[in-house]
C-alpha positions in Angstrom: -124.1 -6.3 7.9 -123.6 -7.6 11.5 -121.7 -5.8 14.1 -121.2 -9.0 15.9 -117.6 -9.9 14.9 -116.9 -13.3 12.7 -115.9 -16.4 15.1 -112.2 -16.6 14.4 -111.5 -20.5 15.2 -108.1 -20.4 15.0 -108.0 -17.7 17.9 -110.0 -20.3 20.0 -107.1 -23.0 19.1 -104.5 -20.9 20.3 -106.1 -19.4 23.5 -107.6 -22.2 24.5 -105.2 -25.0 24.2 -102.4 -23.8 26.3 -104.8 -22.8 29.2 -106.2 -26.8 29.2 -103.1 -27.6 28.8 -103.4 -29.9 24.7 -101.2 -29.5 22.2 -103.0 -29.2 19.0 -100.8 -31.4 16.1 -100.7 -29.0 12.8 -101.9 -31.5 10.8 -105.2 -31.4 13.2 -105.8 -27.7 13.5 -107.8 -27.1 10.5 -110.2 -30.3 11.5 -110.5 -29.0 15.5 -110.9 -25.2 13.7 -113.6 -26.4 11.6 -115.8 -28.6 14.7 -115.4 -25.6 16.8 -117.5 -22.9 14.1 -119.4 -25.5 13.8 -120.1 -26.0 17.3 -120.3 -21.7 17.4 -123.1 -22.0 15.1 -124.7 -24.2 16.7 -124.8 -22.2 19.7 -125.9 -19.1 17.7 -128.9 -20.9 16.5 -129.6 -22.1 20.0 -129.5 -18.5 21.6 -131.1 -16.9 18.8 -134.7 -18.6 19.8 -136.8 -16.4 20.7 -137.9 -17.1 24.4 -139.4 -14.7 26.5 -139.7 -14.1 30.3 -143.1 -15.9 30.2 -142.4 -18.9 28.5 -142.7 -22.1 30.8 -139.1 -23.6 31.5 -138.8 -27.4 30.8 -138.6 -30.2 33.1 -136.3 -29.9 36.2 -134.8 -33.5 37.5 -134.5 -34.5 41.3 -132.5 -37.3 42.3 
């Protein structure tokens, strides 16, 4: 068991929306609830990689 809590969507809705200032239709907030975990687990995956002080960075672009 994790002690990391579970990513509660539907308290991202309702924080977030007012403070950007949407108003999320009812009939949408299960589809926006469901892109958002998945966007959370996306983001888990990503920071879960294993990369170390050491490793080389990639590419940095100048224009």
């Amino acid at each position: 068991m994790s002690d990391k809590p579970e990513f509660d969507a539907q308290a991202v809705i309702d924080a977030m929306a007012p403070l950007i200032g949407i108003e999320i239709a009812p009939d949408f907030r299960e589809g926006v609830a469901t892109i958002l975990k998945m966007a959370a687990d996306m983001a888990e995956l990503v920071l879960s990689a294993p990369i170390g002080d050491a490793d080389p960075s990639g590419p940095a672009f100048e224009a």
